[in-house]
Backbone atoms as SQL, in Angstrom:
CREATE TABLE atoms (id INTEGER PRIMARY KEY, chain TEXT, resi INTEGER, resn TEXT, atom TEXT, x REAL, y REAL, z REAL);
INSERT INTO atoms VALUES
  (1, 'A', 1, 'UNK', 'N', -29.871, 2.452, -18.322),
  (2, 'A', 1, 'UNK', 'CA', -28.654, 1.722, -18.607),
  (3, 'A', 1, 'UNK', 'C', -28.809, 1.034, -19.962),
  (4, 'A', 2, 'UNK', 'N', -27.872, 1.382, -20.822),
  (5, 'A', 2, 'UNK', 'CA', -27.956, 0.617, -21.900),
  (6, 'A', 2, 'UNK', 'C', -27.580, -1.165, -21.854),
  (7, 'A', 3, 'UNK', 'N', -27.916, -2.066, -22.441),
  (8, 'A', 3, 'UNK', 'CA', -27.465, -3.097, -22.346),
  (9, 'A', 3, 'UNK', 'C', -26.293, -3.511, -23.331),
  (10, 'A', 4, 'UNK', 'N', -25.530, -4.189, -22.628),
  (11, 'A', 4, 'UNK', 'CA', -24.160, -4.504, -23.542),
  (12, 'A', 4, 'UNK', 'C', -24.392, -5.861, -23.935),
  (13, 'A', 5, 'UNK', 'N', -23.561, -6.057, -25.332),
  (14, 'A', 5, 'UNK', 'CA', -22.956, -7.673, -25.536),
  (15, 'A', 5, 'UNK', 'C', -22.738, -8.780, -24.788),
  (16, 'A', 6, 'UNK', 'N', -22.968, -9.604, -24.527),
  (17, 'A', 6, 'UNK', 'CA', -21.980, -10.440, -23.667),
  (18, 'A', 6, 'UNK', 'C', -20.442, -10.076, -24.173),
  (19, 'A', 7, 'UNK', 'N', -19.658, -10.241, -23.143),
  (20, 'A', 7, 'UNK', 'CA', -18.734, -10.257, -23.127),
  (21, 'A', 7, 'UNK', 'C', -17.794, -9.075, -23.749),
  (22, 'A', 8, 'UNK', 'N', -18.820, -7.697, -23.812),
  (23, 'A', 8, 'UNK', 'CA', -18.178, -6.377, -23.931),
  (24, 'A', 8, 'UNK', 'C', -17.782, -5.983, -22.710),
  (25, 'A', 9, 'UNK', 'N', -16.887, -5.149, -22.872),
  (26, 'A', 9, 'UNK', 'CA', -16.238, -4.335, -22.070),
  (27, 'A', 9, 'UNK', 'C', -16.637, -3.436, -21.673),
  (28, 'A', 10, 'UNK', 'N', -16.979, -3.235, -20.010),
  (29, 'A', 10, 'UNK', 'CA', -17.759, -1.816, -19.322),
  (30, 'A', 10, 'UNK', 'C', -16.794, -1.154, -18.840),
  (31, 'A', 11, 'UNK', 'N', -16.488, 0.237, -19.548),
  (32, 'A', 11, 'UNK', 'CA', -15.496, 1.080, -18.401),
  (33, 'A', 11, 'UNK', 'C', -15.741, 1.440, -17.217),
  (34, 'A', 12, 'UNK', 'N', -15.005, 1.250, -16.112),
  (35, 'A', 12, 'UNK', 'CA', -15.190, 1.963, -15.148),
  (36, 'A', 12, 'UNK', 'C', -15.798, 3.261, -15.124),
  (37, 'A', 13, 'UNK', 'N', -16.446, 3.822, -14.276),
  (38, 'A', 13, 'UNK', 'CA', -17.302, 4.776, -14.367),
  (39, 'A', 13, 'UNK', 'C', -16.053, 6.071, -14.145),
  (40, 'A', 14, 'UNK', 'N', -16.284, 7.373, -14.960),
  (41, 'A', 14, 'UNK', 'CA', -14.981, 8.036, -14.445),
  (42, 'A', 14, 'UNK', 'C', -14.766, 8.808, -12.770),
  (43, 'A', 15, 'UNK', 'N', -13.655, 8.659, -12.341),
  (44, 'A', 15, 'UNK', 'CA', -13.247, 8.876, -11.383),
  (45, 'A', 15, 'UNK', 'C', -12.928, 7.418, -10.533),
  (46, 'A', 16, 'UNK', 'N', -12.994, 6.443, -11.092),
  (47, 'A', 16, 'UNK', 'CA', -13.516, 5.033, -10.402),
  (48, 'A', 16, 'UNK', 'C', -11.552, 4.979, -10.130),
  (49, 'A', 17, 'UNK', 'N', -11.209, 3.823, -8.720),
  (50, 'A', 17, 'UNK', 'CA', -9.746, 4.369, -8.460),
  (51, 'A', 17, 'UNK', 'C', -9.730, 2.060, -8.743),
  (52, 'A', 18, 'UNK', 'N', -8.414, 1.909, -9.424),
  (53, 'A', 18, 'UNK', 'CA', -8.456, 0.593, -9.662),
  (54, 'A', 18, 'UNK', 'C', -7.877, -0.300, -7.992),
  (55, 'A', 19, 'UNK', 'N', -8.669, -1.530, -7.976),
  (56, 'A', 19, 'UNK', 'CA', -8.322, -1.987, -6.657),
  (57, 'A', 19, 'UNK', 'C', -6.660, -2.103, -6.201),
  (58, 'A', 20, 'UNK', 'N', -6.474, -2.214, -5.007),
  (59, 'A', 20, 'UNK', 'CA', -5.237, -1.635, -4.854),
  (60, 'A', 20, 'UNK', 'C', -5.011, -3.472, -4.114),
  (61, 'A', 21, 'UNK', 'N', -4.189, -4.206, -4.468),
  (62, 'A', 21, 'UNK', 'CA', -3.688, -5.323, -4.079),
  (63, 'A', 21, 'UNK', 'C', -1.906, -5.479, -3.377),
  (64, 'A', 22, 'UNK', 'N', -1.560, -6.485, -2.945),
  (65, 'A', 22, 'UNK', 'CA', -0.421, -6.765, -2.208),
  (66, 'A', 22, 'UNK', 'C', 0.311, -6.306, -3.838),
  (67, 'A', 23, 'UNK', 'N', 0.261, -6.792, -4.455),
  (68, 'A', 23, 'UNK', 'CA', 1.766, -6.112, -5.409),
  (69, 'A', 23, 'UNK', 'C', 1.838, -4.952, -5.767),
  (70, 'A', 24, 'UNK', 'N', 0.655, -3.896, -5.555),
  (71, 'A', 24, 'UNK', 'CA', 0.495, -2.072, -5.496),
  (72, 'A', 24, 'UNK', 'C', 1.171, -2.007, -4.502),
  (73, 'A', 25, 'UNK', 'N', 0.769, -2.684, -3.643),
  (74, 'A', 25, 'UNK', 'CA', 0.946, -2.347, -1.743),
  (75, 'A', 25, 'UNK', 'C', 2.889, -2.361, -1.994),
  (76, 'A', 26, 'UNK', 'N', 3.050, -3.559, -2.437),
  (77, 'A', 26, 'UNK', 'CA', 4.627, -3.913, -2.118),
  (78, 'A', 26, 'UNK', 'C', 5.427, -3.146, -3.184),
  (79, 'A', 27, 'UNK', 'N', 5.451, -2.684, -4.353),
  (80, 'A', 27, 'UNK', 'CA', 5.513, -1.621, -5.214),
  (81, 'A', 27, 'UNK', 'C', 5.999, -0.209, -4.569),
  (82, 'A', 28, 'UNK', 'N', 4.572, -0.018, -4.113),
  (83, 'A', 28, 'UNK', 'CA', 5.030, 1.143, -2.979),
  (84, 'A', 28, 'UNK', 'C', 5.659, 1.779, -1.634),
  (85, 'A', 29, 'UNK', 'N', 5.687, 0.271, -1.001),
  (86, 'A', 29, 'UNK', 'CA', 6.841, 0.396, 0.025),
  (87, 'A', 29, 'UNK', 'C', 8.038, 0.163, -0.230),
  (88, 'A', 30, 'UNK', 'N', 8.523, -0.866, -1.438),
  (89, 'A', 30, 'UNK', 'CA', 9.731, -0.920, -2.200),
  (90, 'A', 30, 'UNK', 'C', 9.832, 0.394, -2.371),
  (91, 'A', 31, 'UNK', 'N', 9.525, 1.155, -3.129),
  (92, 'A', 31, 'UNK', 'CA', 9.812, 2.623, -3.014),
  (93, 'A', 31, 'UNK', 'C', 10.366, 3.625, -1.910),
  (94, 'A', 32, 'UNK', 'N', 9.405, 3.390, -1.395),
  (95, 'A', 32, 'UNK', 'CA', 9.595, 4.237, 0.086),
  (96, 'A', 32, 'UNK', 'C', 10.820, 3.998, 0.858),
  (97, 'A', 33, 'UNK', 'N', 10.815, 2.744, 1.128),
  (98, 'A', 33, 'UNK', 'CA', 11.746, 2.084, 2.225),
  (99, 'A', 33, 'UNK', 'C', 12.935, 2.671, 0.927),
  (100, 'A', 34, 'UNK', 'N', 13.117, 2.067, -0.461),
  (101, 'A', 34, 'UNK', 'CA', 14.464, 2.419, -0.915),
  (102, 'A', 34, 'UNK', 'C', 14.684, 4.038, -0.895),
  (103, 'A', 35, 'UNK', 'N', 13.871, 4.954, -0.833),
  (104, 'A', 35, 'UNK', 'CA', 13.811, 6.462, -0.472),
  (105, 'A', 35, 'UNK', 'C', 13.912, 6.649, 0.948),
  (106, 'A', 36, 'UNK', 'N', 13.903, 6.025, 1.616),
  (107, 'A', 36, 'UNK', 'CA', 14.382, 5.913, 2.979),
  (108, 'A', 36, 'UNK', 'C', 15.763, 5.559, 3.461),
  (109, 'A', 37, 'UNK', 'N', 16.110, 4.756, 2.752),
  (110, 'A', 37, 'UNK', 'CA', 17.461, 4.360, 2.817),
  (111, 'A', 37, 'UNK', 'C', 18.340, 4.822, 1.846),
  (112, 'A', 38, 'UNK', 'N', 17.780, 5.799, 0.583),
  (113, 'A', 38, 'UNK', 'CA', 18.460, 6.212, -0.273),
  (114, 'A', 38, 'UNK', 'C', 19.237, 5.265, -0.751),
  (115, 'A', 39, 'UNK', 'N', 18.681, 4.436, -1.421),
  (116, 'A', 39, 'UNK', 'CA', 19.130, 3.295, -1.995),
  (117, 'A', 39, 'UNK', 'C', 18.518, 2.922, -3.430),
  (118, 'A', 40, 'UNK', 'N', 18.615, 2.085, -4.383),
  (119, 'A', 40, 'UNK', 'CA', 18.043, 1.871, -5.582),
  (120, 'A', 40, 'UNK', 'C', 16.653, 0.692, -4.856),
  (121, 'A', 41, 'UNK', 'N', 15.297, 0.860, -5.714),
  (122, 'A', 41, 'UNK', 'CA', 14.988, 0.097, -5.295),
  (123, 'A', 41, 'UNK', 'C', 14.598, -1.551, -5.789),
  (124, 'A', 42, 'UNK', 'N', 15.410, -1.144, -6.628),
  (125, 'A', 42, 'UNK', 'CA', 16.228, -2.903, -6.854),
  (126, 'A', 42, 'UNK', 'C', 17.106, -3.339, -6.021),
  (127, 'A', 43, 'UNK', 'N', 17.438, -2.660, -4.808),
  (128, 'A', 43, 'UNK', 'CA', 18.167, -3.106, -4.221),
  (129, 'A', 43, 'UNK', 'C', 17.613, -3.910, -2.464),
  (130, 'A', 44, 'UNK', 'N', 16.288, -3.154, -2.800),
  (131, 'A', 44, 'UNK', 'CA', 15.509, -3.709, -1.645),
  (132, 'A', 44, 'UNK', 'C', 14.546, -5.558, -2.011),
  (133, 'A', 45, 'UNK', 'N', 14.812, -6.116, -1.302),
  (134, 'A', 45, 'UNK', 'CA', 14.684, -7.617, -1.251),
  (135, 'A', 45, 'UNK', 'C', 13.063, -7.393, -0.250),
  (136, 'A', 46, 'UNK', 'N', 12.105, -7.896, -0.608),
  (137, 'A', 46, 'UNK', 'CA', 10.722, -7.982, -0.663),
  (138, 'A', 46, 'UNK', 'C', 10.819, -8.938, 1.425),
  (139, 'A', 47, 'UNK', 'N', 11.689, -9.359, 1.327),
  (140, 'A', 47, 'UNK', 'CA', 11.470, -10.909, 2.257),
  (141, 'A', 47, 'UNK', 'C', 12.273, -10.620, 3.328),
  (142, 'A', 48, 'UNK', 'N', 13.170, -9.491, 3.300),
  (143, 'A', 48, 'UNK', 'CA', 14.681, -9.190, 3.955),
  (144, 'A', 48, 'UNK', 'C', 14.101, -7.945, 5.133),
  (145, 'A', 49, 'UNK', 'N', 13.854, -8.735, 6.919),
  (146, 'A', 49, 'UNK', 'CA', 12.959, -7.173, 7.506),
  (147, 'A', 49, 'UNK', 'C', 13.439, -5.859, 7.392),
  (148, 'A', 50, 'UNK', 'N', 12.887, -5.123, 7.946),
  (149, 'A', 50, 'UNK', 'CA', 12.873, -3.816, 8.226),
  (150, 'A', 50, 'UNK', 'C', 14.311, -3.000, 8.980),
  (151, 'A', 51, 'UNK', 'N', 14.141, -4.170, 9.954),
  (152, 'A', 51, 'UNK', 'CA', 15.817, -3.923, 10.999),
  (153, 'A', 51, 'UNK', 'C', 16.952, -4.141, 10.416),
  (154, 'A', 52, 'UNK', 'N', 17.188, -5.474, 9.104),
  (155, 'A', 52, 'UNK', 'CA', 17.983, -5.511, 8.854),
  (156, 'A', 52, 'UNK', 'C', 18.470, -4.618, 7.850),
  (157, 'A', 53, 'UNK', 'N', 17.602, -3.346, 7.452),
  (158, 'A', 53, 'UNK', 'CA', 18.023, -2.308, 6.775),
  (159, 'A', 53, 'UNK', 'C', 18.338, -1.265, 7.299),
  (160, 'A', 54, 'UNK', 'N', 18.249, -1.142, 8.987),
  (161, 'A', 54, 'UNK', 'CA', 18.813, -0.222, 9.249),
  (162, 'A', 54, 'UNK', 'C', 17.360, 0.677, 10.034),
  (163, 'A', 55, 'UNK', 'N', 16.187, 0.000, 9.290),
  (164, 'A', 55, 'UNK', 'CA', 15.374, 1.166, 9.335),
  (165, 'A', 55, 'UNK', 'C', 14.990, 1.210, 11.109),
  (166, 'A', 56, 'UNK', 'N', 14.907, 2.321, 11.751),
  (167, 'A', 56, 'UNK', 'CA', 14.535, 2.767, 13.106),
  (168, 'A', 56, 'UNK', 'C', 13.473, 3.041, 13.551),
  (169, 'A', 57, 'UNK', 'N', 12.979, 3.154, 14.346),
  (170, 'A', 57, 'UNK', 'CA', 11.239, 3.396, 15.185),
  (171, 'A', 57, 'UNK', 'C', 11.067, 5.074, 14.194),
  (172, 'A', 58, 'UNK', 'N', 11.726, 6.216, 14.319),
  (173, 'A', 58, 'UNK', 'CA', 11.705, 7.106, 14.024),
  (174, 'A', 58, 'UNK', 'C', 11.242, 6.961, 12.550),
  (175, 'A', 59, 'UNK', 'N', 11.815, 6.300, 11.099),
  (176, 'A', 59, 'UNK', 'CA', 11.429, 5.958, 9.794),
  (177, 'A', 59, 'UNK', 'C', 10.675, 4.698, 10.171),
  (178, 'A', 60, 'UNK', 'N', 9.872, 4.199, 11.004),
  (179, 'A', 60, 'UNK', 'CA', 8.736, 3.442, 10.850),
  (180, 'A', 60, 'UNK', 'C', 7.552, 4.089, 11.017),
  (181, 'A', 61, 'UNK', 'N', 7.584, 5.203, 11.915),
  (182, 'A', 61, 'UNK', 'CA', 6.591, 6.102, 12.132),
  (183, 'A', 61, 'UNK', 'C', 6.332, 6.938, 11.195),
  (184, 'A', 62, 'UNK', 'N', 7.674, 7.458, 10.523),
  (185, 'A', 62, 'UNK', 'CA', 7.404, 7.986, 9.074),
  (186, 'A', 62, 'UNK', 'C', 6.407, 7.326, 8.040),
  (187, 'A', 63, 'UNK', 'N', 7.056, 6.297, 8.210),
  (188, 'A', 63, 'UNK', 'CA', 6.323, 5.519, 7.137),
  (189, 'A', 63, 'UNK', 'C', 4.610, 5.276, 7.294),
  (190, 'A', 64, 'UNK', 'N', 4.359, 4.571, 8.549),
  (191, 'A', 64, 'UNK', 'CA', 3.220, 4.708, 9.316),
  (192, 'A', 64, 'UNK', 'C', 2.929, 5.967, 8.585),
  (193, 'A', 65, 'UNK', 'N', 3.106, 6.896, 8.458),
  (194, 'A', 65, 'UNK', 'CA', 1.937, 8.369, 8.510),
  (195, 'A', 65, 'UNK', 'C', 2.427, 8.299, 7.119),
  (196, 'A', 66, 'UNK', 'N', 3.153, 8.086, 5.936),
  (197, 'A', 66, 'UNK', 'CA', 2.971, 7.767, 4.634),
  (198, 'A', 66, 'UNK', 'C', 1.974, 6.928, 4.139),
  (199, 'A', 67, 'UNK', 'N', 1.874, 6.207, 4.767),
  (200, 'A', 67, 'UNK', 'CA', 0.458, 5.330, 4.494),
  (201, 'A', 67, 'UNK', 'C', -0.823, 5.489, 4.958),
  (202, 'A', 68, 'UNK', 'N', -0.909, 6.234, 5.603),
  (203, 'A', 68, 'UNK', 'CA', -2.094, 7.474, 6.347),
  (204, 'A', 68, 'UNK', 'C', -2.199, 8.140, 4.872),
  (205, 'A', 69, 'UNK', 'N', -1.563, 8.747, 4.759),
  (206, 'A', 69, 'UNK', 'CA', -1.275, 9.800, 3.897),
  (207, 'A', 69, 'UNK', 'C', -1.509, 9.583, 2.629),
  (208, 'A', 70, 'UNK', 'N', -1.277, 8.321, 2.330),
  (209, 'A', 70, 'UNK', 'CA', -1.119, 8.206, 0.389),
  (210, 'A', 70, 'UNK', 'C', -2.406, 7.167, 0.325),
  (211, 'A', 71, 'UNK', 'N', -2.650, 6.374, 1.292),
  (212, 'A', 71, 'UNK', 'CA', -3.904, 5.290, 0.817),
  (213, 'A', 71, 'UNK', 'C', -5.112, 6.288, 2.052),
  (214, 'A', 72, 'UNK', 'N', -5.222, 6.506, 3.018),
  (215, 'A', 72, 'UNK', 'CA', -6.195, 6.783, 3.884),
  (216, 'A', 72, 'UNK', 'C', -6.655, 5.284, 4.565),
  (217, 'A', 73, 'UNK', 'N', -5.732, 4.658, 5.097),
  (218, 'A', 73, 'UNK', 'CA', -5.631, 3.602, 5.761),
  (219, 'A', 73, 'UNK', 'C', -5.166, 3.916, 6.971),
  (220, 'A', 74, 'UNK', 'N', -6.044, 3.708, 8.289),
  (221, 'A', 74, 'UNK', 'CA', -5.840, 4.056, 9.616),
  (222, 'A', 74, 'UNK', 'C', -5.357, 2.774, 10.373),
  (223, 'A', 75, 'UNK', 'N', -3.990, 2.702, 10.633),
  (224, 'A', 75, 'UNK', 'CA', -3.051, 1.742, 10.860),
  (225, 'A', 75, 'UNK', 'C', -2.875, 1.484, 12.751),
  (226, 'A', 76, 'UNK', 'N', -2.708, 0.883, 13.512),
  (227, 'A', 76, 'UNK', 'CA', -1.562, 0.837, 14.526),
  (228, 'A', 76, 'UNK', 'C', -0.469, 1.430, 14.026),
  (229, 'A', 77, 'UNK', 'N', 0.372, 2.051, 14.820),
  (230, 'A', 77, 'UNK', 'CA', 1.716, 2.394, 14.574),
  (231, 'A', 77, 'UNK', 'C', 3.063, 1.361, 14.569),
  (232, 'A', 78, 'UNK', 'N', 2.280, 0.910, 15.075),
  (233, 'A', 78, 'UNK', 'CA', 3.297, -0.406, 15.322),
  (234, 'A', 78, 'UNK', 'C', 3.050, -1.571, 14.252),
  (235, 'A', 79, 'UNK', 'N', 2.912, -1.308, 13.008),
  (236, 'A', 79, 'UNK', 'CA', 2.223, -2.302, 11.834),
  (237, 'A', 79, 'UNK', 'C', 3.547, -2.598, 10.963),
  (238, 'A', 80, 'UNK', 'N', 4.444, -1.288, 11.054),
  (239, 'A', 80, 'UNK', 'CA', 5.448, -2.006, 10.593),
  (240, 'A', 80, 'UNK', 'C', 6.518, -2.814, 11.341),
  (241, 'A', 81, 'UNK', 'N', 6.924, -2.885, 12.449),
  (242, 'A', 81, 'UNK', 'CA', 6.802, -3.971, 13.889),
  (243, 'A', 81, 'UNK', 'C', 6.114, -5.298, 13.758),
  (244, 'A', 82, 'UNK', 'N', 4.867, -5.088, 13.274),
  (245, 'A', 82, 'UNK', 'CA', 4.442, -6.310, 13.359),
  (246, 'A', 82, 'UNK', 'C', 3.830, -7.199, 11.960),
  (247, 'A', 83, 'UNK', 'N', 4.134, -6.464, 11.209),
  (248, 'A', 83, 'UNK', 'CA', 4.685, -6.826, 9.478),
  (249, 'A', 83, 'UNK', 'C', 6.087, -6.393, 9.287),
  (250, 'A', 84, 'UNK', 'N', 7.366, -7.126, 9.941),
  (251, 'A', 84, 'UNK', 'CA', 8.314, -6.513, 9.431),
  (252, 'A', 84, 'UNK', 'C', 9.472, -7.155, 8.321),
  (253, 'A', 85, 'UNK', 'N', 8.454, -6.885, 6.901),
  (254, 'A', 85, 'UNK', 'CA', 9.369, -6.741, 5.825),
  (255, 'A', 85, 'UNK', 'C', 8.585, -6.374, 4.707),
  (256, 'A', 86, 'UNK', 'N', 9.100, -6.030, 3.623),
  (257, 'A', 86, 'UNK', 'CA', 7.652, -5.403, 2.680),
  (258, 'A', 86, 'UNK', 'C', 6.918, -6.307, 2.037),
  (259, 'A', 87, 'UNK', 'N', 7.160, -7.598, 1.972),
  (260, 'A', 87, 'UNK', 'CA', 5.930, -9.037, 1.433),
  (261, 'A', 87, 'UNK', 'C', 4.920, -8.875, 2.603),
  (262, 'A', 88, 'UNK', 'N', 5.435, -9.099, 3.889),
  (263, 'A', 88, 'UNK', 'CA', 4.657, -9.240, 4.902),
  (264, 'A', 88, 'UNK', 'C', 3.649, -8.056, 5.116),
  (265, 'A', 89, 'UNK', 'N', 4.302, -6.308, 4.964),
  (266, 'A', 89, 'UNK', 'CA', 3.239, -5.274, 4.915),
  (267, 'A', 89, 'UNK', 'C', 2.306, -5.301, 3.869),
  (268, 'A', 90, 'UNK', 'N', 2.553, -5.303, 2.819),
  (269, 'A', 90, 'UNK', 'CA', 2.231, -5.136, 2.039),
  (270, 'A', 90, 'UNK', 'C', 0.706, -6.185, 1.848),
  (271, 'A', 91, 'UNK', 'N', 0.788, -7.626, 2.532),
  (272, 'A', 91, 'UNK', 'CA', -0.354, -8.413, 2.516),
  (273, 'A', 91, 'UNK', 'C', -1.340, -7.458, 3.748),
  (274, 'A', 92, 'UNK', 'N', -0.859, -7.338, 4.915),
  (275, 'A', 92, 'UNK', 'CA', -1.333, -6.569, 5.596),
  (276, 'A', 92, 'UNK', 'C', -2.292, -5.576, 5.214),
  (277, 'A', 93, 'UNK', 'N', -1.192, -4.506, 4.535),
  (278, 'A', 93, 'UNK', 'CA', -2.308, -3.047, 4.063),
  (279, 'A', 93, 'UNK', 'C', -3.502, -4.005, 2.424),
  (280, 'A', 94, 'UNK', 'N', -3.041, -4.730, 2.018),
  (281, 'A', 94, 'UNK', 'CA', -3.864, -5.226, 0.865),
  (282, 'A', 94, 'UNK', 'C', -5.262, -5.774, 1.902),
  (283, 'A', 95, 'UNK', 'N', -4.996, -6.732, 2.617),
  (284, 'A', 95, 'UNK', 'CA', -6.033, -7.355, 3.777),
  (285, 'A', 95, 'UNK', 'C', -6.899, -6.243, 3.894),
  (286, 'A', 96, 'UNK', 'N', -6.030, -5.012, 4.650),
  (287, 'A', 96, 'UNK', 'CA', -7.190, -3.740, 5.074),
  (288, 'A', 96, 'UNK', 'C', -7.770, -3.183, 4.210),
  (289, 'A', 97, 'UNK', 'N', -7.345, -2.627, 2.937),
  (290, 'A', 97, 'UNK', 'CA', -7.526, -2.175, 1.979),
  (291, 'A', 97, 'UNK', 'C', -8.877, -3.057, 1.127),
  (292, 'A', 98, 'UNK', 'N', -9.034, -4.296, 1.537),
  (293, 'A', 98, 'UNK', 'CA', -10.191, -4.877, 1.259),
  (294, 'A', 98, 'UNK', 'C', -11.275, -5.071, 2.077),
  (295, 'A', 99, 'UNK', 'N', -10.442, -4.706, 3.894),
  (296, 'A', 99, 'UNK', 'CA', -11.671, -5.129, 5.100),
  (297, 'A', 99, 'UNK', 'C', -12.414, -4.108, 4.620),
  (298, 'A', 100, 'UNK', 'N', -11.725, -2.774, 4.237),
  (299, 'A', 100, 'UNK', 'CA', -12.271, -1.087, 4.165),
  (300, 'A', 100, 'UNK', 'C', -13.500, -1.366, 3.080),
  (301, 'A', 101, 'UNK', 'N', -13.321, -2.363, 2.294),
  (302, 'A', 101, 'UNK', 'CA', -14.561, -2.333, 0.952),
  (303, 'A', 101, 'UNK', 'C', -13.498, -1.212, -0.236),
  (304, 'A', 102, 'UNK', 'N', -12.705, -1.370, -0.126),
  (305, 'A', 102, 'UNK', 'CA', -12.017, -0.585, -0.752),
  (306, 'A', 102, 'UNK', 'C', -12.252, 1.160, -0.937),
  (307, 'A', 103, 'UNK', 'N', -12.675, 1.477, 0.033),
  (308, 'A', 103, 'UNK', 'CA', -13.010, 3.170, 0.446),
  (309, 'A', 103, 'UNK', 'C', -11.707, 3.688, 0.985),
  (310, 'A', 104, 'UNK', 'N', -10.399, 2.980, 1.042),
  (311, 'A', 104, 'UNK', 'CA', -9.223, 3.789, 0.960),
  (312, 'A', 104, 'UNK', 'C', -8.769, 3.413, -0.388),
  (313, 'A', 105, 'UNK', 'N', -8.290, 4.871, -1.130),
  (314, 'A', 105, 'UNK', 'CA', -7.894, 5.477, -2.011),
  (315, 'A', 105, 'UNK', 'C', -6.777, 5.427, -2.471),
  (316, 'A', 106, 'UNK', 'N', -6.233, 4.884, -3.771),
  (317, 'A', 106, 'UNK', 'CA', -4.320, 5.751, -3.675),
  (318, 'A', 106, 'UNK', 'C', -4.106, 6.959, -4.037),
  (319, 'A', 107, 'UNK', 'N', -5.159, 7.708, -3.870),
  (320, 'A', 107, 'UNK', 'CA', -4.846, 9.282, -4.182),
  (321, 'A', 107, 'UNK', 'C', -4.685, 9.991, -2.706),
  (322, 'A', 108, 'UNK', 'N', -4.992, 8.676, -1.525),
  (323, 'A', 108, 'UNK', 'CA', -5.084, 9.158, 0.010),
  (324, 'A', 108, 'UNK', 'C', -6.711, 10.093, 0.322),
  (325, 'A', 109, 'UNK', 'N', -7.640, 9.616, -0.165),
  (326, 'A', 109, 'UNK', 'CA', -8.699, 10.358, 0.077),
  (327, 'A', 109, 'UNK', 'C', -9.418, 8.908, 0.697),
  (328, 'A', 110, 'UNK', 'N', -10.216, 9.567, 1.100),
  (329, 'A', 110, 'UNK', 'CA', -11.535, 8.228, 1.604),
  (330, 'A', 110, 'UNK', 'C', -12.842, 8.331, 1.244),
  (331, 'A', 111, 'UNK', 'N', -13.688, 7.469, 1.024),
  (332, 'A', 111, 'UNK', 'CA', -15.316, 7.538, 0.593),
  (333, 'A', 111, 'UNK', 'C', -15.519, 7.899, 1.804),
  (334, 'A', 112, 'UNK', 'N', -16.485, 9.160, 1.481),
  (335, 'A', 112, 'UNK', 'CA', -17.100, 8.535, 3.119),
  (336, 'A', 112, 'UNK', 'C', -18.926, 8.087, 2.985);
């Protein structure tokens, strides 16, 4: 290892994935949910639940397996039920996303 400066800059090593926090997290369900509702997603309110958009058990389960899918975060199904609005998920999957040591991915792969 070479030694650096103080206070130089170490790149991430390549392939390295940047930590994924509640405003990635809420970013991306703003998305979703407004692709769910086919809506702009400026039009989705961070604080406003899940029900009051309409959304159903059927697009929660969707979603559930979108987040399987895009982070490799193994959820309850019932997470958006019991985070229901995207401030509230979004701390949720950030929480897990750090219990994990950060070995879920946003490319949806996992360390193993």
């Amino acid at each position: 290892m070479v030694p650096q400066p103080i206070g130089a800059h170490v790149p991430d090593p390549p392939g390295a994935q940047p930590a994924l926090g509640e405003r990635e997290f809420a970013r991306w369900l703003t998305a979703r949910l407004a692709e769910f509702l086919n809506r702009s997603a400026e039009d989705i309110d961070p604080r406003t639940p899940f029900a009051e958009y309409g959304l159903d058990s059927v697009a929660a389960l969707s979603l559930y397996g979108d987040i399987e899918d895009e982070f490799a975060l193994y959820l309850e199904p019932t997470v958006a039920w019991d985070h229901p609005t995207v401030e509230a998920l979004a701390r949720c999957l950030a929480d897990e996303y750090a219990r994990s040591g950060g070995n879920a991915r946003a490319d949806g792969s996992a360390e193993v």
